[in-house]
C-alpha positions, 0 to 999 in steps of 0.5 A, a space after each residue: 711764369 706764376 702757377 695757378 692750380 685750379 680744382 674744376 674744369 668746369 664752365 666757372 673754373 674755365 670761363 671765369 678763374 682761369 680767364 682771369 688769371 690766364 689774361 693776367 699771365 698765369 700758367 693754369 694748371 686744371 685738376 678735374 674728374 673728367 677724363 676727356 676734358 683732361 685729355 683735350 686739355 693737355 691736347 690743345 693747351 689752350 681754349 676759348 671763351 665767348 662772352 655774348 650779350 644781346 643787350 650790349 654787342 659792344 662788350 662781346 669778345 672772344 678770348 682764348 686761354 692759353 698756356 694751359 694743362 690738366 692732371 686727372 684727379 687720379 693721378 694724386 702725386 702729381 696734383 700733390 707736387 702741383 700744390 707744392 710748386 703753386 704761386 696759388 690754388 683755386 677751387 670750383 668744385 661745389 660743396 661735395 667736392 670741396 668736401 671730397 678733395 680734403 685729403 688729398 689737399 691737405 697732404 699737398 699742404 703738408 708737403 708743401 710746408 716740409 718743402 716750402 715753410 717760407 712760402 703760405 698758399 693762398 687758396 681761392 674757394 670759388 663757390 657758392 657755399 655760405 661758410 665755405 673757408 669754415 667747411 673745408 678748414 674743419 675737413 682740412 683739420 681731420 689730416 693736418 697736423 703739424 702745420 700752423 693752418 691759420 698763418 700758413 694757409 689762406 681760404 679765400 672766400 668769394 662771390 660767384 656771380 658770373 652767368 654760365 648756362 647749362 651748353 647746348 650739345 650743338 655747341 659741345 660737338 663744335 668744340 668740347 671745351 668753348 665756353 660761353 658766358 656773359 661779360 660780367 668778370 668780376 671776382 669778389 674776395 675776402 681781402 683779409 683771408 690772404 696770407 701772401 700779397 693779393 695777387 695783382 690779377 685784373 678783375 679781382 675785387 677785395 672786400 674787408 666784410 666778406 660775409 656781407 658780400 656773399 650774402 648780397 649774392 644770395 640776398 639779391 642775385 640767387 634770390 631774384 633769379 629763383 624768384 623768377 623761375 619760380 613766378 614764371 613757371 607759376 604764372 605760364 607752364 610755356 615759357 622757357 628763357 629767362 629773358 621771355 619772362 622778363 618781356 612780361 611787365 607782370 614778371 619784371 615788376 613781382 621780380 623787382 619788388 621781391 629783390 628789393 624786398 630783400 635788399 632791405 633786408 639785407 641792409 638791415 644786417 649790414 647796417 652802412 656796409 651799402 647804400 640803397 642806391 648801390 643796390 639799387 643798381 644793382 638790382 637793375 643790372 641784374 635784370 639786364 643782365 638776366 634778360 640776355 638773350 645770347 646767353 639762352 639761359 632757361 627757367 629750368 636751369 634757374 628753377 631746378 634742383 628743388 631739394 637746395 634750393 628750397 631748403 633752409 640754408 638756400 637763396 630763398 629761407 635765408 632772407 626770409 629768416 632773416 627777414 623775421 630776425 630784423 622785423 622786416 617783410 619778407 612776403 614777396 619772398 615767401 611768396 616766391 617759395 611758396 610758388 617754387 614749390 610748384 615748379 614744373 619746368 623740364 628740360 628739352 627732352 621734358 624731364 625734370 632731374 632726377 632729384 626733382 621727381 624724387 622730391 615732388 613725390 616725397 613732398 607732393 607740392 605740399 608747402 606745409 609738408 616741405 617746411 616742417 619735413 624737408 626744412 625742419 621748422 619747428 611748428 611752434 617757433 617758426 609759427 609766423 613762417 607756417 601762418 604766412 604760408 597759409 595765408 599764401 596758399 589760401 590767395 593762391 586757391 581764391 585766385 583760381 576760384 575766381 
């Protein structure tokens, strides 16, 4: 039986690597911080997944995965042997631990090479990080030598757009490691980072224009989903679920319209790379796929972690400066920011994350303050960003006026 090694336990790592590869008859092997899940890991060697979707009963279904273990990241010598013996690894750790587990990944390669020159690994980096493969092949660098990295090691890029809410703790006391998540099970990878056959795993989808696709991610799915927490919460405080905004004729329009104002930006960068109406349906299966009530999923959890995703290099200033390279409107976008800014969503408890307070403090719900001091926008050469964020501001303050 082929070895998957998978680096993150968490609700993608189950729900979306391992089922794929579990389904397509790998024996998963999860390395994880988190002691406990480790432990029920090795304890059941197995577990579900349930997909629910309000909007198409037809494709729920409940899977369990089974032929499964777990080594705790602790126990180094053994994920380091575990990277020898892999068919293929994956990670889905976000940036920092991508970041974090360089180390210990390089020795396992630079053990593996010892043992197995004859033999490249293949290493799926499941996150949403821009320029992933290029982060962790220059932190790689750092304790690799003697290994030729670029023939004997492959990073896969990908793009993440499977929906797996933040679960309830209802749902975590039934049975710590269920997890639900929508349907949607494809996996997009960069066809050219393989240095072995792509593996024949049902739902992988190889694309030659690997950056052209994980910016369709950030171009139209992260950006239209921010753009909602962001208009919901401005226009009504009390809405919770993504799929209560999506109700309101108002919401579902401004939504669609920032997305498609981004698709147009995004087929700007990649000329013939998509067809407007790929993405335009697209864009309307997102929105379904948003509008899921089974999933629960919330306008906190879409909108929160303001720091990232307000930022420079995150789903909304990406477009919008790309927006401004390609001549293109980005207004609807910027619109989004702007309001994003305001956020004020909780949880159930009602708090925002620690890292949100943090941030509203720091920045007081001053859009110009976050440009120049949390961006780092120069004042002079993004003039058109800084007007545009006015001209925002002063509708916004008339409205209420009026």
């Amino acid at each position: 039986m082929k070895k998957l090694l998978l680096f993150g336990a968490g609700k993608i790592g189950r729900s979306f690597i391992g089922q794929l590869f579990g389904k397509s008859g790998y024996e998963i092997i999860f390395a994880d911080i988190d002691a406990n899940i480790v432990e029920l890991l090795n304890k059941a060697s197995s577990y579900k997944v349930i997909t629910v979707d309000n909007n198409h009963p037809e494709k729920e279904d409940e899977y369990t995965v089974k032929n499964v273990s777990a080594l705790h990241l602790s126990e180094k010598e053994k994920i380091i042997n575990s990277i020898v013996e892999a068919d293929i690894i994956a990670l889905s750790v976000g940036k920092r631990g991508l970041l974090g587990l360089s180390e210990l990944i390089a020795k396992g390669i630079t053990k593996r090479y010892e043992i197995r020159k004859d033999q490249p690994v293949d290493i799926i980096l499941a996150e949403n990080v821009r320029n992933a493969a290029g982060l962790l092949r220059e932190e790689l660098k750092k304790y690799i030598t003697g290994v030729p990295m670029n023939e004997y090691v492959g990073l896969v890029e990908t793009s993440i757009g499977k929906m797996v809410p933040i679960m309830t703790k209802e749902q975590l006391s039934l049975d710590p490691l269920t997890v639900v998540a929508e349907p949607y099970n494809s996996l997009i990878v960069d066809a050219l980072a393989f240095r072995n056959i792509i593996p024949e795993v049902d739902g992988l989808a190889p694309k030659k224009n690997m950056k052209a696709w994980v910016d369709r991610k950030i171009f139209i799915h992260n950006m239209g989903h921010a753009t909602l927490a962001y208009q919901a919460n401005f226009l009504n405080h009390e809405l919770i679920y993504t799929w209560e905004a999506l109700e309101i004729d108002e919401l579902r329009d401004i939504t669609r319209k920032t997305m498609i104002q981004s698709m147009d930006i995004l087929m700007a960068l990649y000329p013939g790379e998509f067809t407007k109406n790929q993405l335009l349906e697209h864009i309307d299966d997102l929105l379904d796929r948003f509008s899921n009530k089974a999933l629960g999923d919330t306008i906190f959890r879409v909108g929160c972690d303001l720091p990232r995703k307000l930022n420079k290099d995150d789903r909304l200033m990406v477009p919008i400066i790309a927006g401004i390279q390609t001549g293109k409107d980005y207004s609807l976008i910027l619109e989004a920011w702007v309001k994003g800014c305001f956020f004020k969503a909780t949880d159930k408890q009602g708090k925002m994350t620690p890292e949100d307070e943090k941030f509203k403090i720091t920045f007081a719900e001053n859009p110009i303050l976050i440009l120049s001091d949390h961006c780092k926008f120069d004042k002079e050469e993004y003039s058109e960003l800084y007007s545009g964020v006015r001209r925002i501001l002063d509708e916004i303050n008339s409205n209420s006026i009026a």
